[in-house]
N, C-alpha and C positions, 0 to 999 in steps of 0.2 A: 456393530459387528467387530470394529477393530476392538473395544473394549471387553467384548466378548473372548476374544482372542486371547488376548495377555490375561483373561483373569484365570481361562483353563489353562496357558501354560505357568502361572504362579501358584499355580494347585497343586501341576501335575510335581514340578522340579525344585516346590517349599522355599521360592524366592518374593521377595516385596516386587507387587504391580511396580512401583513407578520404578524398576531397574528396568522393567524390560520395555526394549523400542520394536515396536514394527515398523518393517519400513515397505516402500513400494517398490519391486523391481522395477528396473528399468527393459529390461526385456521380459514382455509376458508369457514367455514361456514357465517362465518361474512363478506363476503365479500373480495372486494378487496380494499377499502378502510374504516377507519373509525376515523370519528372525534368525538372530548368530547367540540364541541364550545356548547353546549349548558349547559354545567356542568360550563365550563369557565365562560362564562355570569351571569349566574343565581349567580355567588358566588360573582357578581362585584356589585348585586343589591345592591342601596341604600335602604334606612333604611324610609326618610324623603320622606313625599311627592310631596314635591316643586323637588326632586329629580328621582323619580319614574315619576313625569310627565315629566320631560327632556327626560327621557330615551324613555319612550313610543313614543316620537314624533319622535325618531330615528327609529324605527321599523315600517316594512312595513306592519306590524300587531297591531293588540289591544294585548295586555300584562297584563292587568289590574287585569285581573284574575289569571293570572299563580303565581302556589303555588309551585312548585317545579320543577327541570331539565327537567326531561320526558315530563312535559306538552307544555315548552318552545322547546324541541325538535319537537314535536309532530305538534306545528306553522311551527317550521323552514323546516322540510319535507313535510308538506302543499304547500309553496309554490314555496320548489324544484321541486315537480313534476308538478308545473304547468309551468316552466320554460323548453320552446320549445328547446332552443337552449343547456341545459345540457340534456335534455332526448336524442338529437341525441349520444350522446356518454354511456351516465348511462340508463340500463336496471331496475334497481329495486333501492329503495330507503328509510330504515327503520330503527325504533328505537328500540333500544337494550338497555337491562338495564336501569338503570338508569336515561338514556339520552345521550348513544352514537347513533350519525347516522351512520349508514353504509352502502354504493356505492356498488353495484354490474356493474360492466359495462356490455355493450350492446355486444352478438356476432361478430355484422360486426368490433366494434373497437380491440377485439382481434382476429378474424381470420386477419383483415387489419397490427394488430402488428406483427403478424407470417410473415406474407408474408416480412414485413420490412426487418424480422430477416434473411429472407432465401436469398432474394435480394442485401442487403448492407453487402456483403463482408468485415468480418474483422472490420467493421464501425459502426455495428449495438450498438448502443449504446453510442455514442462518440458525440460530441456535441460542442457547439462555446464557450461555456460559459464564456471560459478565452480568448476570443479571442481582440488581444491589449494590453492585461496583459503578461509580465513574473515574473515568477518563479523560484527561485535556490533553488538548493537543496542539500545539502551538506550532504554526506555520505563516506561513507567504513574508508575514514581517516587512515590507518593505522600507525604506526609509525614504521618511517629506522631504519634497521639494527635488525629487530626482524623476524621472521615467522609469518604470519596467521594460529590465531588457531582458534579452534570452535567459541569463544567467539565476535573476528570479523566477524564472519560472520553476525549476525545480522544487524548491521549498513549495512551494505551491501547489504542487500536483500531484507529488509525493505525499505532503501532509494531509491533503483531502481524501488520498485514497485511504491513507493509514484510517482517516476520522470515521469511511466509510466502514472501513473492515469491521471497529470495536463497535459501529453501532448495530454491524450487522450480527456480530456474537452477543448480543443485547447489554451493553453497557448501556449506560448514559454517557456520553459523548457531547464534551464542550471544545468548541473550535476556539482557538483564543489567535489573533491575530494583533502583535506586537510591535505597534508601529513606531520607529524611530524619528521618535520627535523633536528630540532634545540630545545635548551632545556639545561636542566644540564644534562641529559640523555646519551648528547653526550659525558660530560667531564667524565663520569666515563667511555666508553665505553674508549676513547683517552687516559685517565691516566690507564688502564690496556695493551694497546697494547704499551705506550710508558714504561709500566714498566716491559714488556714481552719481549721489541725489537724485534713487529712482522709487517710483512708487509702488510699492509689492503689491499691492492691490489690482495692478494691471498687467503682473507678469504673472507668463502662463510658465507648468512645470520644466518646459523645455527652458525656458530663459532663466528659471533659479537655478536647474541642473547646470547649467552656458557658465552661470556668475561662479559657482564653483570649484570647475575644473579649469574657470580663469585662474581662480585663487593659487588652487595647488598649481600651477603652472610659474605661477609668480615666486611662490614659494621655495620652488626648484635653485631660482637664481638668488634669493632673497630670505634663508630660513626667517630671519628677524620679524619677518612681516606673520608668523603663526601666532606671534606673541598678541597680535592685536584680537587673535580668532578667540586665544583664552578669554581674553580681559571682556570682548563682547559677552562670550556665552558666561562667565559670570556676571554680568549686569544683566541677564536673559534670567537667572538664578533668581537677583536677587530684585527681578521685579521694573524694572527698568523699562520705561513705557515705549521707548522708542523700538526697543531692542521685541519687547513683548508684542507690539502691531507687525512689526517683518514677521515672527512669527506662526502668529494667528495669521496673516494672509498664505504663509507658504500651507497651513495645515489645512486651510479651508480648499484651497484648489488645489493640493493634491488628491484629496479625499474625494472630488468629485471627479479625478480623472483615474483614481484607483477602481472606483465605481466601475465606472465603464469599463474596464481592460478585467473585472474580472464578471461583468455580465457578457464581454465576450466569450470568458473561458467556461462561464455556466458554474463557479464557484461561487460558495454562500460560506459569508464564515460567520460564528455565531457572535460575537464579539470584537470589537477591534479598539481595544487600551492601549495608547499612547505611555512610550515612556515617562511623559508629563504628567501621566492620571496617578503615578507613584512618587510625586516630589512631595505631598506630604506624608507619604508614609515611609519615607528613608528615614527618617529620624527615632521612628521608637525601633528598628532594627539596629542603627546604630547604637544606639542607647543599651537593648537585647545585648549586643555583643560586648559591648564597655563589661553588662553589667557580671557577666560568667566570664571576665575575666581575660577576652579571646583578643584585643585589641591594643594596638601598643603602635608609639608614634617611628616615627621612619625620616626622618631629614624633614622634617615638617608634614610631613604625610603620616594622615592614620589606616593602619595595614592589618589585618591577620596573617600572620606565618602559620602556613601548613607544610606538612609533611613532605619531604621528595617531590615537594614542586614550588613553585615560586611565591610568594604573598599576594594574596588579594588585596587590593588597596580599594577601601574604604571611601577614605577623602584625598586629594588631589593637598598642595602642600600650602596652595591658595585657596584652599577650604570649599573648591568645588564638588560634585559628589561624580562619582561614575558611573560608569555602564554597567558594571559590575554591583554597586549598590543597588542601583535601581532594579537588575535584575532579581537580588534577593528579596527586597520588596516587592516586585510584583510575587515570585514563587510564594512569600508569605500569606500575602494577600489571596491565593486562588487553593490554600489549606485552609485557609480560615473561612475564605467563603464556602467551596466545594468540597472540603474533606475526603480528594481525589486517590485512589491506588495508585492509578500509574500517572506519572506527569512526562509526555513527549516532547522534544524540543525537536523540530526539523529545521535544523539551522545548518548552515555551511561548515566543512572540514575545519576552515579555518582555525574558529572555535570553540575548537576540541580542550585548552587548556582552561579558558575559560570557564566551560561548563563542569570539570572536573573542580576545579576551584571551589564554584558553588554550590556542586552538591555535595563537597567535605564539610564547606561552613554549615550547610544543613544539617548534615549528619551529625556533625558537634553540637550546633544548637539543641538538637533532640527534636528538627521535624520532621527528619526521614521516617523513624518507624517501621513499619512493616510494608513502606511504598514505595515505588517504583519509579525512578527516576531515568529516564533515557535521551542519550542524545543522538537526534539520525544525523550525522554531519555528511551531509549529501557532498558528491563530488564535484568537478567544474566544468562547465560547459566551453566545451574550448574549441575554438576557429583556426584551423590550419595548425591546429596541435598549437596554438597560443591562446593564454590567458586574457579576456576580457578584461578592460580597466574603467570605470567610471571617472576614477579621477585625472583619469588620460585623456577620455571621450573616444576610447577605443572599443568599446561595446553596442552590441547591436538590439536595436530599438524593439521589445517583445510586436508593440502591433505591426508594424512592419513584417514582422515575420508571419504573422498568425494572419491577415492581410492577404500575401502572398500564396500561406498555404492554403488558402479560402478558394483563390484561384486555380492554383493547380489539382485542388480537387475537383475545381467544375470543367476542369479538362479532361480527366480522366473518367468522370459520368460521361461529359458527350462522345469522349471517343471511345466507352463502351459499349453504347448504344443504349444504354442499362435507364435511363432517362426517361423512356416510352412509357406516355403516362400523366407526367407529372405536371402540375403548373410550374407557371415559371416561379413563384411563388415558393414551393414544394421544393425547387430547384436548387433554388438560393439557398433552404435551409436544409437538404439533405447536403448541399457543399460546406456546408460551415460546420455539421457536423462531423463529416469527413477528415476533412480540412484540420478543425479544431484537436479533433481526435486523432489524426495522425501526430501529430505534434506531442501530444500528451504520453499516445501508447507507445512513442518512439522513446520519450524519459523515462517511464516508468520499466520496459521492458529491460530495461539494465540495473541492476544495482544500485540503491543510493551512496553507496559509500564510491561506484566508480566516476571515473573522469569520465566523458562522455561526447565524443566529436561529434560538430552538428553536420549533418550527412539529409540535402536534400532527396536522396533517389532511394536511399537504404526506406525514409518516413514513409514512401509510397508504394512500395513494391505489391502488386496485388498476389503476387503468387509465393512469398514469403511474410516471414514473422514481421506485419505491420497492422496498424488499427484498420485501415484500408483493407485489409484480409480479412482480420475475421469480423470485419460489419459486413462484407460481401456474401462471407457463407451465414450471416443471419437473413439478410435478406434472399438470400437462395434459400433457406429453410423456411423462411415464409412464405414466398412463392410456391413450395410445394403443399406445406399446410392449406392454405387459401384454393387453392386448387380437388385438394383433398376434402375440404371443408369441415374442418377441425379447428374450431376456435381456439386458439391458445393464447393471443397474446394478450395483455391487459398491463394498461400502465398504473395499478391501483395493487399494493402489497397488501393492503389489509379486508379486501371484499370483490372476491373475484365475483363476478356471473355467474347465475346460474348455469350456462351453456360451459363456461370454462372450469367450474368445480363438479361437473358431471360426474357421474363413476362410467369411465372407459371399462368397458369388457376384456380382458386381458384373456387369452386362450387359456385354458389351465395345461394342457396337455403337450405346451413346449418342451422342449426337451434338449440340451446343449447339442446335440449331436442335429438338430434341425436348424441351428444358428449357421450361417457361412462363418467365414474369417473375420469380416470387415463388420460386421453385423454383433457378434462378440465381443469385437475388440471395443465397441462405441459403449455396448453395455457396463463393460471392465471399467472404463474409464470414467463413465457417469456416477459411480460410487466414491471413490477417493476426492469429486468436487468438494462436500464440506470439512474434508481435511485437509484440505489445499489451502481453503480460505482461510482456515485457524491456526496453521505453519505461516502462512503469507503476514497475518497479522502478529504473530507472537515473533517472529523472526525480524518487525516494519522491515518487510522486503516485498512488496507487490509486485516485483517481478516473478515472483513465485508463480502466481497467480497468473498473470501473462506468461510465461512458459507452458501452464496447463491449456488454459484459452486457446494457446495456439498448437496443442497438441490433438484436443478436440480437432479444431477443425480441419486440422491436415487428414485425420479420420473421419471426419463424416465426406470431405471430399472427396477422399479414395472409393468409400461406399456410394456416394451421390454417382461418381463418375462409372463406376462397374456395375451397376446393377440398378434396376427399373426400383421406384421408390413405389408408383402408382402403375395399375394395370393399364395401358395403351388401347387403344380403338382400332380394329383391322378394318383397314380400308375397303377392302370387299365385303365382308359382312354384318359390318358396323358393330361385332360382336368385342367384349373386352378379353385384351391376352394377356395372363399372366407370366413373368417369368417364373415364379415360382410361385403357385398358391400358397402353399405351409409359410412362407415369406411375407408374402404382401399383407398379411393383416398386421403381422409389428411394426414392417418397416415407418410408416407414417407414427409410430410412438415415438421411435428414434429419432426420426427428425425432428417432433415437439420435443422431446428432452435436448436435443443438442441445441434449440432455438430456445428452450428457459435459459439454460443456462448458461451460454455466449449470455445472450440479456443480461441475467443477473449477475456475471461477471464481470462484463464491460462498464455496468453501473457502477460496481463497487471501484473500478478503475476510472470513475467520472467524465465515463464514454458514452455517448448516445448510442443506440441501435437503430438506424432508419430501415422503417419496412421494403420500402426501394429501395435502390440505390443504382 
């Protein structure tokens, strides 16, 4: 429809489709959709006559008079509404202000979008868009031989939902998870166990993280003693057996306590390459760069100078390689294997200069091309308005928190009563989804480029924007489907039921003016979901998406709470009463649309939906 839209006003006013935006009001009074092309326009007028007549001969209208936006809009709605083939979709068509138009669509294209919504299981909203395109997506990244604390989780949750979004615009979507193996990192962790004489074999991640933030503690008093972390992680380089066993133990047990902390989180990443899987392919990159001329030495260091930013460095001046090399190696490596559009990095603010570094050297090399390089540099998770430190031991420990919020969600089931029902069994795993899911919808519903305080009581609020919210109005939209006995739900996107892909009887003879307030307004809103999710993605800002979520439901609550969904049983003559008949036969569509689509939303935000709760 919206395409529809822009193509009759690129007809009517002889402009290129992609100038023109529709946007969504924020007050529906103005519609469902509404553009400013006639503000645009009027502000491109020429000045000269010889120019004004070019223009006019563009226009399917005389112009010649028009003094200001409004009048030129006032053209341009002239001869939408004489335009057959948009009135089948747009019921009303009018100017506003100064010169915005605003679309009201026609009943049958939103009762036809409900019906979509009830029908396409799981689907409603997903779309080909990327289809022939892949996409990587590169998150969680943790780095061996540390714990996950709070701070990692964003990369993490963030980047899954992004992975979710492009597969759900039908990319091919590769999750690439970047684990920080190798480094100087390793030589302080190696030069405290070799000067402990302990055996890495037997320490768990907590005690490699412990030997660490000994190190930089020592350091503090001691810079001289980093000098040993070099010389380690060069003999790590260059093969060095002692150095290469601490290693391979720190890698092996982190890797199975990474495991765990992200089947807690119900994360799958498709890949997880170690910055070690690129130690031999740094060398023909360097070699690449020698050979186009891009590379030149520095105090003993070999560097790339770029442009209005600092030099990328290459090799270290003791001929170790960097984070920065290894990073260009792997980006080489995942063109060459995947022949990707977009390449995503959700990595922290921090390393905002870094990634600008290397996607110039790419650009220079000649592997950018016509692809898409972006970096989410998520913001900080911060405690009492202060920054978390690893190397301080001043950050807090992820399960520990996810732990805690497990608990205080099966707080909040018992003492809503909301429980009745369930095993204990059931119990446990509608709190973890909770639980886990508040934590999630609480990072995600903010911006990744913002800072973001960790706020136990804001994560749980059941009567505000939290996961806890709108998993409560799914499971209140199930309860009344179940009731209704309307099969709708089906955890399978590619083969619903026969009972679930039925054809609903839709009344044909609705009519806007038989819709109430609350009843409209849910219909209005169920159209703009698969634009929601294609801004959400194209913008990697899944907060987007969490702001619609939770606009749904503060609407279908207002509707739930005002008015009967299902006809009631009169206690005297066991007969059912309607509040309003002409009503009662949509209202239970409404509530399966508003119950796909919380689901299908909260998925793509890598949130469960439990039927109870």
């Amino acid at each position: 429809m919206k395409d529809q839209i822009i193509k009759a006003i690129a007809q009517t006013a002889s402009i290129e489709e992609n100038n023109i935006h529709l946007e969504t009001p924020e007050n529906e009074e103005y519609g469902d959709y509404s553009s400013n092309i006639s503000l645009q326009i009027f502000s491109q007028f020429p000045t000269s006559k010889a120019g004004q007549a070019s223009l006019i001969s563009n226009f399917q209208f005389p112009i010649k008079n028009i003094k200001n936006p409004r009048m030129l809009a006032e053209k341009i709605v002239e001869k939408l509404k004489a335009d057959k083939d948009l009135s089948e979709i747009v019921e009303k068509v009018e100017v506003a202000g100064p010169g915005f138009i605003n679309f009201w669509l026609s009943k049958a294209v939103l009762i036809k979008d409900m019906e979509k919504a009830v029908h396409e299981v799981k689907r409603y909203g997903s779309s080909s868009t990327g289809e022939g395109k892949t996409a990587i997506v590169e998150y969680s990244s943790p780095n061996i031989a540390r714990q996950f604390s709070v701070g990692h989780l964003r990369s993490t949750i963030i980047g899954q939902a992004i992975y979710n979004h492009y597969k759900f615009l039908g990319y091919k979507v590769i999750g690439e998870n970047h684990l920080g193996d190798w480094g100087t990192q390793f030589g302080m962790i190696i030069a405290q166990i070799v000067k402990k004489d302990l055996d890495p074999q037997k320490l768990s991640v907590q005690e490699f993280q412990k030997l660490y933030v000994e190190f930089n503690k020592e350091a503090e008093g001691n810079p001289s003693i980093r000098e040993e972390a070099k010389v380690w992680f060069k003999k790590l380089e260059e093969g060095d057996s002692k150095a290469r066993k601490v290693w391979k133990s720190a890698v092996e047990i982190s890797l199975e306590e990474f495991k765990r902390i992200y089947d807690l989180l119900n994360v799958k990443i498709d890949n997880a390459h170690g910055e070690s899987f690129y130690e031999d392919k740094m060398p023909s990159v360097i070699d690449e760069i020698k050979e186009k001329g891009m590379a030149k030495e520095s105090q003993g260091a070999l560097i790339v100078e770029l442009p209005n930013m600092p030099p990328l460095i290459l090799l270290k001046s003791d001929g170790a390689t960097t984070y920065q090399t290894r990073d260009l190696a792997a980006l080489k490596y995942r063109i060459q294997t995947w022949d990707p559009k977009i390449i995503v990095y959700e990595v922290g603010a921090e390393q905002k200069l870094h990634f600008k570094q290397i996607f110039k050297v790419a650009e220079l090399l000649g592997w950018k091309n016509d692809r898409e390089f972006v970096h989410i540099g998520h913001g900080l998770v911060l405690i009492g308005g202060k920054k978390m430190g690893v190397r301080k031991g001043t950050d807090i420990k992820l399960e520990e928190v996810l732990q805690e919020s497990v608990q205080r969600a099966k707080k909040i089931i018992e003492k809503s009563g909301t429980d009745r029902g369930l095993s204990e069994f059931d119990k446990e795993e509608v709190a973890k989804a909770v639980g886990i899911g508040a934590i999630k919808y609480w990072d995600l519903s903010h911006h990744p480029t913002s800072d973001i305080e960790f706020d136990w009581e804001k994560m749980f609020i059941l009567e505000g924007n939290s996961g806890p919210y709108l998993q409560y109005t799914f499971a209140r939209c199930q309860s009344v489907l179940k009731r209704a006995k309307i099969p709708i739900s089906n955890n399978s996107a590619s083969s619903p039921s026969r009972a679930e892909s039925r054809d609903f009887q839709f009344p044909n003879n609705l009519t806007i003016k038989q819709f109430n307030n609350e009843e409209l307004s849910l219909l209005r809103t169920f159209i703009h979901f698969p634009e929601v999710i294609e801004h959400s993605a194209r913008n990697y800002a899944p907060n987007l998406l969490c702001n619609y979520l939770y606009n749904l439901a503060q609407k279908f609550n207002v509707f739930y709470n005002k008015h009967w969904i299902l006809p009631r049983v009169d206690k005297k003559s066991k007969a059912l009463k309607y509040e309003d008949p002409s009503s009662m036969i949509i209202r239970p569509y409404l509530t399966s649309a508003t119950s796909q689509i919380l689901k299908t939303g909260l998925g793509l935000l890598g949130i469960q939906s439990p039927e109870k709760m």
